[in-house]
C-alpha positions in Angstrom: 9.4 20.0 -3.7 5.7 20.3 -5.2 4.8 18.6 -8.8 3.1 20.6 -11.3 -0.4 20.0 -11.6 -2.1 17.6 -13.9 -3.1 18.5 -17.8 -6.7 18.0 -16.9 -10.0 18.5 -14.8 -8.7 17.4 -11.6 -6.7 18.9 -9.1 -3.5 16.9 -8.5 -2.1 15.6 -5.2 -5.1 17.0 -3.7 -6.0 15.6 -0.5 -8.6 16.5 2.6 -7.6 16.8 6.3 -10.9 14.9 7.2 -8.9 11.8 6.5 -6.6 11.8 9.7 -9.0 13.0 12.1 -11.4 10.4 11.0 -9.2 7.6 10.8 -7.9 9.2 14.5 -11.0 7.4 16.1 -11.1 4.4 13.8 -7.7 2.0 14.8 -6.7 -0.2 16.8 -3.1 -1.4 18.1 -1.8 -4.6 17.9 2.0 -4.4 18.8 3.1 -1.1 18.5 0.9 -0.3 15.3 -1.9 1.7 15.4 -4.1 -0.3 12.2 -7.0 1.9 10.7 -10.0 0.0 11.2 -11.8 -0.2 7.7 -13.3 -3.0 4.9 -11.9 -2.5 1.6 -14.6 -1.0 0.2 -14.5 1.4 3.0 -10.5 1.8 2.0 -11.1 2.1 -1.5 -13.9 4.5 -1.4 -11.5 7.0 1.3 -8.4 6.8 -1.2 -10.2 7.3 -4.3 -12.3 10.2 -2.4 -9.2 12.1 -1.3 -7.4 11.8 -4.4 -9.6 13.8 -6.5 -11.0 15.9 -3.6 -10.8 19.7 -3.6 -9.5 20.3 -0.8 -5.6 20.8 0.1 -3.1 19.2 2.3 0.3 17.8 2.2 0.6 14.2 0.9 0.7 11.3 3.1 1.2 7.5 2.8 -0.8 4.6 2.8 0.6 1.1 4.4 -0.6 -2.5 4.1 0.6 -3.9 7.2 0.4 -7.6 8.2 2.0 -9.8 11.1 5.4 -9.6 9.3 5.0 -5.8 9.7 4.1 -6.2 13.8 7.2 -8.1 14.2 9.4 -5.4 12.6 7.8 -2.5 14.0 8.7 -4.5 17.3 12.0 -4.3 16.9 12.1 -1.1 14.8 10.9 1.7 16.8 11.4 4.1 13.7 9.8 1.9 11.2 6.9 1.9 13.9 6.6 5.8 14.1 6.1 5.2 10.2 3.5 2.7 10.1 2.1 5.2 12.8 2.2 8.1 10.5 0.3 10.2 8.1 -2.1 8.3 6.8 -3.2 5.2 7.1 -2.1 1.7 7.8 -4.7 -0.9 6.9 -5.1 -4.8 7.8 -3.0 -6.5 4.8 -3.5 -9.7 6.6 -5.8 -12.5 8.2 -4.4 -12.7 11.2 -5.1 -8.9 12.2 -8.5 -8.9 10.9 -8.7 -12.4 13.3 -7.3 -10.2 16.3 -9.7 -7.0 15.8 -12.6 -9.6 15.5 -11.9 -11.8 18.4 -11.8 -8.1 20.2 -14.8 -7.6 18.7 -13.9 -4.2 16.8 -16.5 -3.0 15.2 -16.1 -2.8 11.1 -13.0 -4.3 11.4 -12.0 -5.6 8.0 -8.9 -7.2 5.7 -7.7 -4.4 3.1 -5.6 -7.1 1.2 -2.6 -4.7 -1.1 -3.4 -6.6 -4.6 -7.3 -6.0 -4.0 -7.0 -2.2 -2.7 -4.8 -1.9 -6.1 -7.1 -3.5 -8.2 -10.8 -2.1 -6.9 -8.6 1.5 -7.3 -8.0 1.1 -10.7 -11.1 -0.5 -11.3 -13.4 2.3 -9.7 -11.1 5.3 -10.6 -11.6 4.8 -13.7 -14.7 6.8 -14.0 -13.3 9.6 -11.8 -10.3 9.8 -14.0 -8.0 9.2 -11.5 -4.1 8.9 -12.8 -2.0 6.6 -11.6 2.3 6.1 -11.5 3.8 2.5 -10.7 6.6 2.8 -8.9 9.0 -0.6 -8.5 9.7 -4.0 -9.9 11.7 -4.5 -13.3 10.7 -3.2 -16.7 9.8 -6.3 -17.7 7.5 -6.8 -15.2 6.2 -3.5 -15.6 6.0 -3.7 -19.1 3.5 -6.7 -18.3 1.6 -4.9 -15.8 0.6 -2.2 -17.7 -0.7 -4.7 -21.0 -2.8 -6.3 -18.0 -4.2 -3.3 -16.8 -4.9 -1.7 -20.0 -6.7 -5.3 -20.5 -8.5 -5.4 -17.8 -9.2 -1.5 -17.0 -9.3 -0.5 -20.4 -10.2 3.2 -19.0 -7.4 3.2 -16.5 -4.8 6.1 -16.5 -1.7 5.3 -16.3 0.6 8.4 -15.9 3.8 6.8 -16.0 6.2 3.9 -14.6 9.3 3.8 -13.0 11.8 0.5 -12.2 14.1 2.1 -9.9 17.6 0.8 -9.5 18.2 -1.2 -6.3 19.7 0.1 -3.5 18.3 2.4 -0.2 15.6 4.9 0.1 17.6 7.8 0.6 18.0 11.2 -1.1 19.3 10.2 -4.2 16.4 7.8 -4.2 14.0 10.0 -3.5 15.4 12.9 -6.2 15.2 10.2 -9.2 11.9 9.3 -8.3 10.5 12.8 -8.0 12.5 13.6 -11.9 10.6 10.5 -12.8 7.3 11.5 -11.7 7.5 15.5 -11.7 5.8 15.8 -15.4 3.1 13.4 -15.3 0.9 14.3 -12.7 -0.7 11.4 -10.6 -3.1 11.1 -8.5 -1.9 7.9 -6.8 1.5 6.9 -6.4 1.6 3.0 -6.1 5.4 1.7 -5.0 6.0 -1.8 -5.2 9.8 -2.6 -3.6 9.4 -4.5 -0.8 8.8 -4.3 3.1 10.1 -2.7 5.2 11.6 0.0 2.3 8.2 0.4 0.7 7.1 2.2 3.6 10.2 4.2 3.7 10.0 5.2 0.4 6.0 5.6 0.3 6.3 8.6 3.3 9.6 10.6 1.5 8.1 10.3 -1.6 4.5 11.6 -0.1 6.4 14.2 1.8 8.4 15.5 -1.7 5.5 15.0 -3.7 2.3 16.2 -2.0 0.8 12.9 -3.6 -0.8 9.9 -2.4 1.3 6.8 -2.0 0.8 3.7 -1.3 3.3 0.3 -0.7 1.4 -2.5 -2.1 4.4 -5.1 -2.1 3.9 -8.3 -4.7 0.5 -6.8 -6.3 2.5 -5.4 -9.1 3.9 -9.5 -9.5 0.1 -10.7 -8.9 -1.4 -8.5 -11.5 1.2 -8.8 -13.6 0.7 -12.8 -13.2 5.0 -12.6 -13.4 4.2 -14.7 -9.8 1.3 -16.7 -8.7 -1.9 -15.5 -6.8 -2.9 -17.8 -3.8 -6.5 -19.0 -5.2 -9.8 -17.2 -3.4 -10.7 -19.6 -1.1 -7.0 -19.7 0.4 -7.8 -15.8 0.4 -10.9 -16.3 2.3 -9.7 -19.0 5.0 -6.4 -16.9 5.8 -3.7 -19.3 4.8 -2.6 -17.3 2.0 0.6 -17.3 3.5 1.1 -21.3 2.6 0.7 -20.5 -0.5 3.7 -18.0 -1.0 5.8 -20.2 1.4 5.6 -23.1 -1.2 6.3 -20.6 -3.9 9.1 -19.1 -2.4 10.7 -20.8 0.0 14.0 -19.7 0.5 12.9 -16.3 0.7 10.1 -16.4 3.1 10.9 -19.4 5.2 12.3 -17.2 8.1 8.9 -14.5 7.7 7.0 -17.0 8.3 7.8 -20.1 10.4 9.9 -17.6 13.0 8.0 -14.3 12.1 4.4 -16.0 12.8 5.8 -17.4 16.0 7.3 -13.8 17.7 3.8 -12.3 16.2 2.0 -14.5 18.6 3.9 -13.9 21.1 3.6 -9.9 21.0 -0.4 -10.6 20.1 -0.2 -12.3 23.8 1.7 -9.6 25.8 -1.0 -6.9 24.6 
């Protein structure tokens, strides 16, 4: 199913095909996920170039991909062959960016989801790029939006949806497509957790044509509905002690048996 086209200059859902051969001689695998090798910048300036480009192709998905991620994909040999899609899957995490650069690959680079959201809105705003949030609450949604049109006063945001929780599956993916059929984004940001991001990021690329991308707890982050780890825990890669402390019970498991398997799996490679 194709969306109607956007009420202005752009061409909507628009993408190039340079974009996958590119990226083709650009990754590296850690696991059984081939990562796109890129800096932010480099990922900002590639999503925000395809999403107003002239040329046509069908939509595909963007990923943000940390250790968590390897360890699933592990054990998940379809949610692999996602991550290992159209698209991209990008370095959302110090650890990876550690691995490519004790390999010594070249560029190699952290494309961290709340910054790639942020820097997209930030730069698209003089490209006019329109953007649809996909996931949370409405409250936290409601938020989101009052920050963004704070801080990106020029941002475009084509609409929001808080989908109802449950699978990605058709019924899913048929609400989300009546949500967005009328408003005619560019970007298509979902926001409902890993592994089903993913999921739902590819189907909805695949019934939309558009560009989507699973950015996990930026909506919370921007939002500020959940705390940010400061910069310099950012920088010096122990974000991930800073979420533990702030939720515990949820991400005990991710992290204190997840980082362990991941460095096991980083050691049979």
């Amino acid at each position: 199913m194709s969306l109607p086209a956007a009420p202005a200059t752009k061409t909507v859902f628009d993408t190039t095909t340079v974009f996958d051969s590119a990226r083709r001689a650009r990754e590296e695998r850690i696991g059984r996920i081939d990562f796109t090798v890129a800096t932010l910048d480099e990922a900002v300036d590639q999503v925000l170039a395809d999403a107003v480009s002239d040329g046509r192709s069908t939509g595909w998905s963007i990923r943000l991909a940390g250790a968590h991620a390897v360890v699933t994909a592990e054990e998940d040999a379809a949610y692999a062959e996602i991550l290992n899609g159209p698209g991209a899957t990008y370095a959302d995490g110090a650890p990876i960016e550690w691995i490519m650069k004790h390999r010594r690959v070249p560029g190699a680079g952290r494309v961290r989801g709340p910054s790639l959201f942020r820097e997209c809105l930030r730069r698209g705003q003089d490209l006019g790029v329109r953007h649809f949030l996909l996931g949370t609450t409405e409250e936290t949604l409601a938020s989101l939006t009052a920050e963004i049109s704070n801080c990106y006063p020029a941002a475009k945001i084509a609409g929001h949806w808080a989908p109802p929780f449950g699978p990605i599956d058709d019924a899913f993916v048929t609400a989300a497509v009546e949500q967005i059929a009328d408003t005619g984004p560019h970007l298509i940001w979902v926001a409902v957790g890993a592994p089903k991001q993913e999921v739902a990021a590819l189907r909805l690329a695949e019934a939309t044509g558009a560009i989507c991308i699973g950015v996990g707890a930026a909506f919370d982050f921007v939002a500020k509905t959940k705390p940010e780890a400061p910069g310099w825990m950012q920088t010096a890669g122990v974000e991930w002690l800073f979420r533990l402390a702030s939720e515990p019970r949820r991400l005990a498991h991710r992290y204190l048996v997840g980082n362990a398997q991941f460095l096991r799996i980083v050691a049979r490679s």
